[in-house]
VMD Tcl script that draws the C-alpha trace (Angstrom):
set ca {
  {-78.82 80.16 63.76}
  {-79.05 76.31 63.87}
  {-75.76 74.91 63.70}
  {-77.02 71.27 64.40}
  {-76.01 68.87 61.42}
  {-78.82 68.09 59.01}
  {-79.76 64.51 57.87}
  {-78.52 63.24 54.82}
  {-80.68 63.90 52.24}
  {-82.23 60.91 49.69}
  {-81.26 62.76 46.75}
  {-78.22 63.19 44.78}
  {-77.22 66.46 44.46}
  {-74.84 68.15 42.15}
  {-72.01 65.67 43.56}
  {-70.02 63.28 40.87}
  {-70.49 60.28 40.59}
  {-66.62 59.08 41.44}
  {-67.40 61.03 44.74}
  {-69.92 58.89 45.38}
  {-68.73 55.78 44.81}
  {-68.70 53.38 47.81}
  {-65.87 52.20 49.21}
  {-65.04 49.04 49.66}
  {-63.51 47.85 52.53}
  {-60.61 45.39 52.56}
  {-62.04 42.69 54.56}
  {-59.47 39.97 54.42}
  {-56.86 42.66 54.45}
  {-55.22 40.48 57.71}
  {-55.29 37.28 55.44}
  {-53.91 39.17 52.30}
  {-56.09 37.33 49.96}
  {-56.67 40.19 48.18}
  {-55.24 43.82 47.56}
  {-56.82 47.00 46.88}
  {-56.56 48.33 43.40}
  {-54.40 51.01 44.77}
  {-51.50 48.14 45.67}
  {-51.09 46.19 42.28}
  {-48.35 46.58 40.33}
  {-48.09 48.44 36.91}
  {-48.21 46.33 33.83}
  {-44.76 45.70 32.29}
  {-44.80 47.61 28.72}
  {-44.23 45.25 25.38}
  {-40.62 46.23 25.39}
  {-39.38 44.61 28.44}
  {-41.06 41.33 27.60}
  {-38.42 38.62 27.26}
  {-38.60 37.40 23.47}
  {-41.58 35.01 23.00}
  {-41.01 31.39 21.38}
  {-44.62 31.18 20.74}
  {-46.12 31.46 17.15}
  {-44.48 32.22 14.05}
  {-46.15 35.97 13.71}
  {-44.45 36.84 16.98}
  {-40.74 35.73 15.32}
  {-39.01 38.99 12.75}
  {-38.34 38.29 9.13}
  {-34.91 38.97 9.84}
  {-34.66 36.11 12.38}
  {-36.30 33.48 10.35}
  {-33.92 33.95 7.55}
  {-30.97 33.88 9.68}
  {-32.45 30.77 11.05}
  {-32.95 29.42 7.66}
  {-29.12 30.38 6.30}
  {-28.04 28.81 9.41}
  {-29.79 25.24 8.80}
  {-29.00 25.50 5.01}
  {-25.10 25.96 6.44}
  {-24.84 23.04 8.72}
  {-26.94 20.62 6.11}
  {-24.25 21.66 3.50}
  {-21.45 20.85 6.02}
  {-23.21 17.69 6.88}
  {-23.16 16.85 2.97}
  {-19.35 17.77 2.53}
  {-18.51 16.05 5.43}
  {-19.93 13.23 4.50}
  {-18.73 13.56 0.55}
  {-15.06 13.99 2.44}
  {-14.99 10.58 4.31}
  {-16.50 8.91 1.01}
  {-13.64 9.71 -1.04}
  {-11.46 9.09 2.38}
  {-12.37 5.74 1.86}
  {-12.06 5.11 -1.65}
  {-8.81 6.70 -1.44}
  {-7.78 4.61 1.25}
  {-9.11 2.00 -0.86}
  {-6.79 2.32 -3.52}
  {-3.72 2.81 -1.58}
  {-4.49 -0.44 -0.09}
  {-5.01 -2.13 -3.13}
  {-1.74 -0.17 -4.61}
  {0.39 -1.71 -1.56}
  {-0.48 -5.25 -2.62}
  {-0.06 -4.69 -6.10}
  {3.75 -2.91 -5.47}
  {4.11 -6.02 -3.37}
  {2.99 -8.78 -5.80}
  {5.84 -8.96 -8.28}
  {4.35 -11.62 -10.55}
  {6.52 -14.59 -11.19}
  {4.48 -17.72 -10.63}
  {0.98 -17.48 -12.64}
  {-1.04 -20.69 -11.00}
  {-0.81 -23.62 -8.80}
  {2.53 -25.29 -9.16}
  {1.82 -28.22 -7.38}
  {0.98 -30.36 -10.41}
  {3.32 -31.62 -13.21}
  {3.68 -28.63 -15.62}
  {5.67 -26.98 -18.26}
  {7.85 -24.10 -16.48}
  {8.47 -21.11 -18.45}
  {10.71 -17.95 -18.81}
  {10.23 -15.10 -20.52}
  {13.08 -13.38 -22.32}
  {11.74 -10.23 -24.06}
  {12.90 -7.05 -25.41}
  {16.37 -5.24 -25.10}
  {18.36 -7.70 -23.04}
  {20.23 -4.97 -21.07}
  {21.27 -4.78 -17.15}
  {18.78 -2.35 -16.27}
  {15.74 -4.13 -18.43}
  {13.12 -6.81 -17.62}
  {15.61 -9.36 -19.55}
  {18.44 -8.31 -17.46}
  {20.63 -11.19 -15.98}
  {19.67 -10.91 -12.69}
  {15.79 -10.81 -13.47}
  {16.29 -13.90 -15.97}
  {18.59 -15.94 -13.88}
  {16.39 -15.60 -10.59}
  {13.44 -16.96 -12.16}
  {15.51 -19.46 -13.61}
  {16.49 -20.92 -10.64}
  {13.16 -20.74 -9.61}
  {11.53 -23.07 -12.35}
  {14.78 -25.57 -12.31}
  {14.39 -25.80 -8.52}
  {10.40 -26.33 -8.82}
  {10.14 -30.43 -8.38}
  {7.00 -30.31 -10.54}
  {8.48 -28.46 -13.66}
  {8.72 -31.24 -15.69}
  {11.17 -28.53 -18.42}
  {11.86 -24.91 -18.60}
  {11.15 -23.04 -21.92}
  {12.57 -20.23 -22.47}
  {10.21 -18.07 -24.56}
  {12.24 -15.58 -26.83}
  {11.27 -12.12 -28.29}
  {14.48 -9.71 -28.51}
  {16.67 -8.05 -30.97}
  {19.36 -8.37 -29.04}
  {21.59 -6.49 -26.57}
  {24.59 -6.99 -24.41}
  {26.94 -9.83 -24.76}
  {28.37 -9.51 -21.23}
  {24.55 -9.97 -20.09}
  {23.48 -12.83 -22.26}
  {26.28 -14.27 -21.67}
  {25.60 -15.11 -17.78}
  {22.32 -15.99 -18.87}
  {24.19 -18.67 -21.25}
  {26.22 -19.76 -18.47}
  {23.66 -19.61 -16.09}
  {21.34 -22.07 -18.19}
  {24.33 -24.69 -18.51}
  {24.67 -24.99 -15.28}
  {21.13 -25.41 -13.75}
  {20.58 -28.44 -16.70}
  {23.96 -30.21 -15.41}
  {22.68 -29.74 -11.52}
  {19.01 -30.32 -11.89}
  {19.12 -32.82 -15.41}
  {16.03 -30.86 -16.76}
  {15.36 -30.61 -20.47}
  {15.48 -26.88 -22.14}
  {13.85 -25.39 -24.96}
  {13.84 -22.53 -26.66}
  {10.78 -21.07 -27.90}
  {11.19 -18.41 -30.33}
  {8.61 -15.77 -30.92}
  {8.90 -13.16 -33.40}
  {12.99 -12.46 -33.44}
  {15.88 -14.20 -31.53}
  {18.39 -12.43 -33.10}
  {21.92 -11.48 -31.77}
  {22.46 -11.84 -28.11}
  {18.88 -13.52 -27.57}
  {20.01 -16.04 -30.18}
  {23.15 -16.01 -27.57}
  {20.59 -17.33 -24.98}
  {18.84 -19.23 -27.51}
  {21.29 -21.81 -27.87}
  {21.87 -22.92 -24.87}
  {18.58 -25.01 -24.99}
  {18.35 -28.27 -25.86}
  {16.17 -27.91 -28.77}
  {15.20 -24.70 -30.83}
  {11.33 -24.19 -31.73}
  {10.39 -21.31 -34.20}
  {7.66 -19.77 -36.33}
  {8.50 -20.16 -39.91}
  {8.40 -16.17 -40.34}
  {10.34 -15.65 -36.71}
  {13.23 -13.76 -37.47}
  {16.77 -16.05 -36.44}
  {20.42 -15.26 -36.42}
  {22.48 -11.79 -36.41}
  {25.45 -13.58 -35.38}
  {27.82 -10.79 -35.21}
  {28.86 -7.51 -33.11}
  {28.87 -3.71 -32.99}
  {29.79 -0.72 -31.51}
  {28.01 2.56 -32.25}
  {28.17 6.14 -31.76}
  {28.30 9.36 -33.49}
  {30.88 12.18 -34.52}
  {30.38 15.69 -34.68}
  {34.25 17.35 -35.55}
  {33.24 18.77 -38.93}
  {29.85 20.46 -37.56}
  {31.84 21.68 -34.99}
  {34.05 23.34 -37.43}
  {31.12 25.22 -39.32}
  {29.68 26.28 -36.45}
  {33.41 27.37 -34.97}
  {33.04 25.06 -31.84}
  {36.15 24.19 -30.18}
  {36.26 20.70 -28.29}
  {38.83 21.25 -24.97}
  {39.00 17.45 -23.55}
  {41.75 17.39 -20.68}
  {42.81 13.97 -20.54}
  {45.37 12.13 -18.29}
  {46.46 8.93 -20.60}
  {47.00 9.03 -24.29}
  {43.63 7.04 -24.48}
  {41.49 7.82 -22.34}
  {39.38 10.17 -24.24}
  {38.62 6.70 -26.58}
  {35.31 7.29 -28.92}
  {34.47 10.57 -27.87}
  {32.26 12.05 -30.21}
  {33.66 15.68 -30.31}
  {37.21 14.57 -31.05}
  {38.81 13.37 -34.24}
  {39.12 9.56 -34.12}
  {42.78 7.76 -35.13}
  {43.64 4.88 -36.55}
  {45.22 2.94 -33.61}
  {42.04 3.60 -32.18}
  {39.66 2.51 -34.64}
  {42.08 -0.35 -34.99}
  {41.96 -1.12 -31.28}
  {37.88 -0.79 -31.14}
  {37.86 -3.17 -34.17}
  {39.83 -5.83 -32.72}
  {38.09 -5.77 -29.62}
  {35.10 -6.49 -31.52}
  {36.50 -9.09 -33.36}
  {37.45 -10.71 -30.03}
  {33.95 -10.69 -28.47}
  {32.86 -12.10 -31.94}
  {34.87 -15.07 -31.39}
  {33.14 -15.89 -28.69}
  {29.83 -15.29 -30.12}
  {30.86 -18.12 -32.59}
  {32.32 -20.48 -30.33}
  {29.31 -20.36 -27.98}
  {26.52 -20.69 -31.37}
  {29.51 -23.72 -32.25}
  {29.16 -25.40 -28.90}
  {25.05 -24.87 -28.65}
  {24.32 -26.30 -31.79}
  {26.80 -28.76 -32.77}
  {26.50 -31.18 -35.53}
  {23.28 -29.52 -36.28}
  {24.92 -26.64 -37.96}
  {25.33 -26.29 -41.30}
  {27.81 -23.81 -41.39}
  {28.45 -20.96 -44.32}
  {30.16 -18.44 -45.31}
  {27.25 -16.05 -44.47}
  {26.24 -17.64 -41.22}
  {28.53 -15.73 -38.92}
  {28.35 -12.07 -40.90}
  {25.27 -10.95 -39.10}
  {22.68 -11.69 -41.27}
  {19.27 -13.26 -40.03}
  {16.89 -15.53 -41.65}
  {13.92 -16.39 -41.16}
  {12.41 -19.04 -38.75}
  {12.13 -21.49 -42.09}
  {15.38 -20.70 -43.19}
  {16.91 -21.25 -39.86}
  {15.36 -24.74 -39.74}
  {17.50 -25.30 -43.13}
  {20.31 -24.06 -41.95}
  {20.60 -25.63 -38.17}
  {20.01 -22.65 -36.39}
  {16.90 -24.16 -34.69}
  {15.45 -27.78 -35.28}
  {11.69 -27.64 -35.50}
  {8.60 -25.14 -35.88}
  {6.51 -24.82 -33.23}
  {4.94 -22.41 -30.52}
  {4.79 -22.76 -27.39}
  {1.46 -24.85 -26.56}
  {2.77 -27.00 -29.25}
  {6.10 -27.75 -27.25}
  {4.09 -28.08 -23.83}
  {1.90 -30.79 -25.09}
  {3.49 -32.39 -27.55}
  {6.98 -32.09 -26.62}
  {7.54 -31.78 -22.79}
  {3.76 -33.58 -22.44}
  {2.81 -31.57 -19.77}
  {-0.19 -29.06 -21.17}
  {0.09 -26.93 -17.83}
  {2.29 -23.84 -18.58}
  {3.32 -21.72 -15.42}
  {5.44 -18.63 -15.95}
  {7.98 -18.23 -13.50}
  {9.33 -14.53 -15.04}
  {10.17 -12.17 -12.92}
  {8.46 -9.22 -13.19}
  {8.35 -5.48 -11.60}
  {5.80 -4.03 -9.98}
  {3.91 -0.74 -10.49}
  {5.54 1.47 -8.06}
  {8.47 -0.10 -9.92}
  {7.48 0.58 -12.91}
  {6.57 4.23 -12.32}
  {9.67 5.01 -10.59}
  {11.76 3.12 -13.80}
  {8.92 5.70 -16.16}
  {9.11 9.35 -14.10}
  {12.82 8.84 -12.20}
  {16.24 8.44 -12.74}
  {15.38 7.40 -16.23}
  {15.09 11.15 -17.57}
  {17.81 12.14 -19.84}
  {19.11 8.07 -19.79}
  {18.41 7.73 -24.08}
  {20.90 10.79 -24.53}
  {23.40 9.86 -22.48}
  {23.11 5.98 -23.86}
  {23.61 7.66 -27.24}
  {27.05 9.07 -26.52}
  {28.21 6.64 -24.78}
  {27.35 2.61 -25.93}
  {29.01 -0.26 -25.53}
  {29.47 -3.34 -27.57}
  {26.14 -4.94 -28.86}
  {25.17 -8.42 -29.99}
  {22.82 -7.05 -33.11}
}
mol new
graphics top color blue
foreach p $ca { graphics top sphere $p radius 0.5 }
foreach p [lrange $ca 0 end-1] q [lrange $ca 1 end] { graphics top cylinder $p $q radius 0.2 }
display resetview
């Protein structure tokens, strides 16, 4: 037998085709340029991709609307923020502006530095805790007297009235700036000076009036109430504890004597006597005295003309220009501010009318 190896043969024979395939030979295997097939790595799978921040299509539905909420949520804070320091501002705003309003507390209207007609207003309940209080009155008083270019201080009335200890250091008060400071005064009387503003009233110079102003009251009163026979319907016992056989004077729960009523009237009497002597002194020779005059009946401004309770008619323009001659009118009143005036409105003030109505003293009405 011929063992000797036989040439290849030039025909394929039942051998596959991978079996034939040639091989190729790594010929810059010592440069590595390349690698056989057999030494690349496997292809990562889709999962272990890091996420893509290429095209939409590769993004979830559930990102892009959590993307979406989460602009919509900052673009709403952006608005409120901005919304927030808006009304920062205009709050700020009106503080500021509230500051210099408490601050301002009126007085002085204009310019003062011309020749003018100074003028003071006296208006409603003349009281120590109102705008016509003493203190308020007298301060811009001194004011306008002390002003070299207030050529005369008017006094421009509108009250019913109010407390004689009160109007009278306004009275005073008014004397004594026209003996230091040899300024005229008038009186300018709106639509009542009756009472303790007619008090005030005449310590002007001159009295000015509408003819349907209402004038006088010259006379005193003390008010209250008693309850002692509701009390006994209703079987309410009043226990007052006093210390001093007076001292429990006008209350309104207890029965009230004779010595006191006697006593109360007298005292009355007293301070009416000096509510004449004052109207006496004010007006002098002008009066025309009767027996009505000092009963505390008013009149009107006409009347009052008649009677020497005021000399002319007139308003107040008409007293600036044709009177003092200076047209310019500054108003020196004093007057509060708003934080004043809301703390008088919403503070101590609550419950003030009842107690006032238990317990009153002596009024010019």
């Amino acid at each position: 037998m011929n063992s000797s190896p036989q040439p290849p043969s030039s025909k394929s024979e039942s051998t596959p085709d991978s079996a034939q395939a040639p091989v190729v030979e790594d010929v810059h295997a010592s440069s590595g340029a390349f690698e056989s097939p057999q030494a690349q790595p496997a292809s990562p799978s889709p999962d272990s991709l890091p996420p893509s921040s290429g095209t939409a299509q590769d993004v979830p539905w559930e990102r892009k609307t959590l993307e979406q909420l989460a602009f919509a949520s900052l673009e709403e804070q952006k608005k409120q923020r901005w919304w927030r320091n808006f009304f920062r501002f205009v709050w700020l705003g009106l503080f500021l502006m509230f500051v210099v309003m408490s601050v301002h507390k009126g007085g002085v209207s204009s310019s003062n530095s011309q020749p003018h007609t100074a003028v003071v207003e006296i208006k409603g309940e003349i009281a120590a805790d109102s705008d016509a209080s003493a203190d308020t009155v007298v301060s811009a008083l001194k004011d306008a007297f002390e002003e070299d270019s207030a050529i005369a201080v008017v006094l421009l009335i509108n009250s019913p009235g109010g407390s004689p200890v009160q109007a009278g250091m306004i009275n005073d008060e008014v004397r004594r700036l026209k003996d230091i400071h040899k300024k005229p005064v008038y009186a300018v009387v709106e639509e009542m000076s009756a009472s303790a503003a007619y008090y005030i009233a005449v310590s002007a110079d001159e009295i000015y009036v509408d003819k349907a102003s209402i004038v006088g009251s010259i006379g005193v009163l003390m008010d209250g109430f008693g309850f002692t026979g509701l009390m006994d319907k209703l079987g309410v016992e009043r226990r007052l504890l006093t210390a001093g056989e007076n001292k429990g004077f006008m209350d309104p729960f207890s029965a009230q004597s004779k010595s006191q009523k006697a006593y109360a009237l007298s005292m009355l009497d007293r301070i009416h006597q000096q509510f004449i002597k004052v109207v006496r002194d004010g007006r002098g020779d002008r009066l025309k005295e009767t027996p009505e005059m000092f009963s505390g009946l008013f009149w009107t401004g006409e009347e009052a003309v008649d009677m020497g309770l005021a000399d002319h008619l007139g308003n107040l323009d008409f007293v600036a220009r044709e009177v003092v001659k200076a047209e310019v009118i500054i108003d020196y009143t004093k007057k509060d501010s708003v934080a004043e005036r809301l703390a008088k409105r919403f503070g101590a003030a609550l419950g003030e009318g009842a107690f006032k109505s238990l317990s009153r003293p002596a009024v010019l009405r």
